[in-house]
N, C-alpha and C positions, 0 to 999 in steps of 0.2 A: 443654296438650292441649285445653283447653276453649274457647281462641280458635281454636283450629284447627279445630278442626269446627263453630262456629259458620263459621269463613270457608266452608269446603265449604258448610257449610246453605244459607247464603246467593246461592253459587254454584249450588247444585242447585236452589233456587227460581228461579234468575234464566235458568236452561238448561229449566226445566220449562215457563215462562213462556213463553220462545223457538218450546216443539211447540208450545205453541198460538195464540200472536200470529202464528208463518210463515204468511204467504200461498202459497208454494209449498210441496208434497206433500215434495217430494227434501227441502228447507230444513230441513223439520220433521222429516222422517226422521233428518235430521244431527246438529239438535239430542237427539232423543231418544237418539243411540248416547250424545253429548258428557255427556244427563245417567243414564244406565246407569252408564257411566264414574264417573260421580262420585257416586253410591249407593257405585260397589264399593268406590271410597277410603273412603268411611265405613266400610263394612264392615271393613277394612284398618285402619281407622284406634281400631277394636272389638275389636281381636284377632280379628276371625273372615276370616282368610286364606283357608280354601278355599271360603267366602261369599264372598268377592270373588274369586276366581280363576272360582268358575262362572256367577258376576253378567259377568263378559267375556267368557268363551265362550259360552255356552249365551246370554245375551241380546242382551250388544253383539255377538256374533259371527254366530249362526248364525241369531238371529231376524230381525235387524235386514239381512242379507244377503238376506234372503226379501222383506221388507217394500218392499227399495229394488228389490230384482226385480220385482216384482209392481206399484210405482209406474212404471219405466222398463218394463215390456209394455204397460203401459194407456195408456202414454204422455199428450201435453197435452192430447187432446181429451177424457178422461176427467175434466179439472178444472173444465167448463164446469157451472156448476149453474144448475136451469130458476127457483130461487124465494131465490135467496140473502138475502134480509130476513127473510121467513120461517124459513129456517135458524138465523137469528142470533136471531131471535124464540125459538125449540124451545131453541136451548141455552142462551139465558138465564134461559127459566123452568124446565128442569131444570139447572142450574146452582146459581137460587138454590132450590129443590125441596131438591137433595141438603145446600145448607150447610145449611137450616134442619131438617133431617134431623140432621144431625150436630152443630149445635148444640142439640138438642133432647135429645140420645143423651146 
């Protein structure tokens, strides 16, 4: 039981990695339903079955529905950003902000 959910662990790190290493919006939308998904098998895999039946509906289902709507209305000219160094500059220093936050905690 205890390798198996190290295997998912392992898997949900490596699909949570996926939302944020995509360079396209839809990609990373994809990845996030793929690691919703494999939170609920944990939850499944916890005995908490209708935590993971509402971790599919309610997240992968109806949010994630909205999210890929609202990427395909804004469509590709929405991806263009004016300062993208700068950007990567803001989340690395609230990146390491928040770890040394939480290593602090």
């Amino acid at each position: 039981m205890l390798a198996v959910m190290a295997v998912f662990g392992v898997l949900t790190v490596l699909a949570a990695l996926g939302v944020v290493l995509s360079s396209k919006p839809l990609s990373s939308a994809l990845w996030l339903v793929l690691t919703l998904f494999l939170v609920a098998v944990h939850f499944a895999l916890l005995d908490a079955h209708f935590l993971a039946a509402v971790q599919v509906f309610v997240y992968a289902g109806a949010i994630m529905v909205l999210v890929i709507f609202v990427i395909m209305l804004l469509g590709p000219q929405a991806q263009q950003r004016q300062h993208p160094g700068l950007m990567r500059l803001g989340g690395a220093a609230l990146g390491s902000g928040l770890f040394a936050v939480l290593i602090c905690a």
